[in-house]
C-alpha positions as CSV (number, residue, x, y, z in Angstrom):
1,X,14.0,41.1,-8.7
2,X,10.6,39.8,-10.4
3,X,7.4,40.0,-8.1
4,X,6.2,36.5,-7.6
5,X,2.8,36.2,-8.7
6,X,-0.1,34.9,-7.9
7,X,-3.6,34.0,-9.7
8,X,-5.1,36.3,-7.5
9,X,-2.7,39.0,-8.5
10,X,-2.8,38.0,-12.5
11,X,-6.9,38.2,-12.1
12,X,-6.7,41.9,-10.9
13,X,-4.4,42.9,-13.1
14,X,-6.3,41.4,-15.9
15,X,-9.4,43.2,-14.5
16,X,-7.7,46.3,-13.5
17,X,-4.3,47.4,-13.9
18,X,-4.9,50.4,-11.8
19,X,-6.1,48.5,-8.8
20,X,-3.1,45.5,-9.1
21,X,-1.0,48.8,-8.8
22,X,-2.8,49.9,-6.0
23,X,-2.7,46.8,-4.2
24,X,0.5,45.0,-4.9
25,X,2.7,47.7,-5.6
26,X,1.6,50.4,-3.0
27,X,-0.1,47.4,-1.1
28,X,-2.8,49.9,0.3
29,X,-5.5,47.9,2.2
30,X,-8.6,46.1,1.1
31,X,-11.9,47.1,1.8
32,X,-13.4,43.9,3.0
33,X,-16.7,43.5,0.7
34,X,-19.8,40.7,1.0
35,X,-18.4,38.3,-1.5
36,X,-15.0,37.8,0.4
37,X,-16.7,37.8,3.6
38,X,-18.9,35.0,2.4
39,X,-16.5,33.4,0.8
40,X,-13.9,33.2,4.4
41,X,-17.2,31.9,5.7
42,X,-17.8,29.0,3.4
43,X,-13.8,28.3,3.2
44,X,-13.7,28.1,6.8
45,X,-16.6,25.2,7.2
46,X,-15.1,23.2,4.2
47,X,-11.7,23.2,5.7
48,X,-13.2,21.7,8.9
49,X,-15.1,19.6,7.6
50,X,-12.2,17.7,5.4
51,X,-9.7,18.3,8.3
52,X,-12.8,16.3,10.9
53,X,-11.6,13.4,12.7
54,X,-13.4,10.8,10.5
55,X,-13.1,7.7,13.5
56,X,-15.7,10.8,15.8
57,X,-18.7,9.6,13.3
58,X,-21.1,7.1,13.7
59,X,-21.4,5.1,10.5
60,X,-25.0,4.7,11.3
61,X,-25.9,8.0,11.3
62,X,-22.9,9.6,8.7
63,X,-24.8,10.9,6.5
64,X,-26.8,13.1,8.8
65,X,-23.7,13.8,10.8
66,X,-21.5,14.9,8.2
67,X,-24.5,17.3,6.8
68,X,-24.9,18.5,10.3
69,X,-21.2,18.9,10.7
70,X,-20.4,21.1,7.5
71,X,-23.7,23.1,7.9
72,X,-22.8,23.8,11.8
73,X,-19.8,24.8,10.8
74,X,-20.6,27.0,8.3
75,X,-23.1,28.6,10.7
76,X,-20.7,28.9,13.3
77,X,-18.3,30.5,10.6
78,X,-20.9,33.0,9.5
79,X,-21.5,34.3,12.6
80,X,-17.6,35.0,13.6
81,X,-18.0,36.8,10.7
82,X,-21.0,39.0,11.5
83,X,-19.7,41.9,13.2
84,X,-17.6,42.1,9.7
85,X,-21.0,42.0,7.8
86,X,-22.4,44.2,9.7
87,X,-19.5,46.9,9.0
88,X,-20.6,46.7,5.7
89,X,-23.8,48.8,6.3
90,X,-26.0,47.0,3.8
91,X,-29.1,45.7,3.4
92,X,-30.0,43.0,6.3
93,X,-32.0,41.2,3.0
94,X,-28.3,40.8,1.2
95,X,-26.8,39.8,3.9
96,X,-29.3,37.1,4.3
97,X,-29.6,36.4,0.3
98,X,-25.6,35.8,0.6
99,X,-26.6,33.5,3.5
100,X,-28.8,31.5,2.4
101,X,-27.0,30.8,-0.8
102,X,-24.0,30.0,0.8
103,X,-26.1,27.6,2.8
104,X,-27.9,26.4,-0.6
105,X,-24.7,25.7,-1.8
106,X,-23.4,23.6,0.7
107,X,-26.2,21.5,0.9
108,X,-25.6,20.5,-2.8
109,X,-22.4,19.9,-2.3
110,X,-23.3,17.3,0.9
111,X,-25.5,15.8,-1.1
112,X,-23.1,15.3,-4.2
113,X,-20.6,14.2,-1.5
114,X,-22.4,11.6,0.1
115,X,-23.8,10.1,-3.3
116,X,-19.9,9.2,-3.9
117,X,-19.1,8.0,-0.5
118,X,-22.0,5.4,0.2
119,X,-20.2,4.2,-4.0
120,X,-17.0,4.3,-2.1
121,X,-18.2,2.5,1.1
122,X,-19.8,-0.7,-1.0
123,X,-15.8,-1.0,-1.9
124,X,-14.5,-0.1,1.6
125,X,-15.3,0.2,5.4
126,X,-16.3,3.8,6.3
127,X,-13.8,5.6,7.3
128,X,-11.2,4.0,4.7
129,X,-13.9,5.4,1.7
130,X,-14.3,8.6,3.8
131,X,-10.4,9.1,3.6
132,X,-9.9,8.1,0.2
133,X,-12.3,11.2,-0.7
134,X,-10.9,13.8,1.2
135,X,-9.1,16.1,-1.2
136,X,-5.5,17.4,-0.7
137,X,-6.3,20.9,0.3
138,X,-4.1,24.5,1.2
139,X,-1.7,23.2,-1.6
140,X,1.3,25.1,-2.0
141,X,2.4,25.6,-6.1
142,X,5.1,27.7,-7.2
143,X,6.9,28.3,-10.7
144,X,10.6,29.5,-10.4
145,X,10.3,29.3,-14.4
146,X,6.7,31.5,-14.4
147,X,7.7,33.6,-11.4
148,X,3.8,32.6,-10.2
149,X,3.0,30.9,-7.0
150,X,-0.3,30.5,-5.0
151,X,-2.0,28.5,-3.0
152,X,-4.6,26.3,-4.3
153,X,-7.7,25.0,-2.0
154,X,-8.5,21.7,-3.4
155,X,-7.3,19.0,-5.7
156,X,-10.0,16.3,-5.8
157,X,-10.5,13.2,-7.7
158,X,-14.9,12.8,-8.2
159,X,-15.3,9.7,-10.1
160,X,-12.3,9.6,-11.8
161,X,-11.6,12.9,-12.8
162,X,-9.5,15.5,-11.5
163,X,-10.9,19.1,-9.9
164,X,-8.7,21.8,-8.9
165,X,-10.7,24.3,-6.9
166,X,-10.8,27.6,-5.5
167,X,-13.5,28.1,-2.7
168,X,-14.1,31.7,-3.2
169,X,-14.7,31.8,-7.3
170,X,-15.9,28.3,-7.6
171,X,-14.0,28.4,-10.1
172,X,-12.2,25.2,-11.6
């Protein structure tokens, strides 16, 4: 039978046949590296923050409690992940470069995110506009045809056009 694959799988095989080999054939573990790491971390505080229970917010103060939410959450995400990090035995200054533009990154993406929701609110009450923007997310794909199948982290719809995304390549 055909192995299933995924884009994960195509992308290291594209980038290395030898080390698809090694890790879907042989499947001998991963070293865990500062990329994936940081990219668990930021996964982890974007999927909480479209999973939050939207009626919890006070419309008066959204826009500072959603930025405090997501940045909380990505803090409290990080340091889960710090005893991983540390593992790592690298340089406290990459670590914290990783950090803060993880952090960096986030912020934009608040930003970006609340510019479309007060649009959506002047059509809507809060938490209807708030719902209407939360992306389907963990969507499960899978091609019988293709033999590939994966999981994909978002499908949004900002201003009209369609975004598939993958958290860890911000990749569309």
């Amino acid at each position: 039978m055909a192995r299933i694959e995924s884009p994960s799988s195509i992308t290291t095989y594209n980038t290395c046949p030898r080390k698809y080999y090694y890790s879907y054939k042989l499947s001998l573990p991963k070293k865990d590296n500062i990329s994936a790491i940081t990219g668990k971390a930021v996964h982890e505080a974007l999927e909480k923050f479209f999973k939050l229970k939207v009626e919890d917010i006070n419309y008066k103060d959204y826009e500072m409690e959603l930025k405090q939410y997501l940045l909380v959450m990505f803090n409290d995400s990080w340091i889960s992940h710090m005893e991983d990090l540390n593992k790592l035995e690298i340089n406290k200054d990459v670590i914290r470069n990783y950090y803060q533009d993880s952090y960096f990154m986030l912020s934009n993406f608040i930003e970006d995110f609340l510019q479309s929701l007060k649009v959506e609110i002047h059509n809507s009450d809060f938490e209807n506009a708030f719902n209407k923007m939360r992306p389907l997310t963990e969507v499960y794909l899978f091609s019988e045809d293709h033999k590939v199948q994966g999981y994909l982290d978002v499908i949004a719809n900002i201003n009209g056009d369609v975004y598939i995304i993958d958290y860890k390549t911000s990749s569309k």
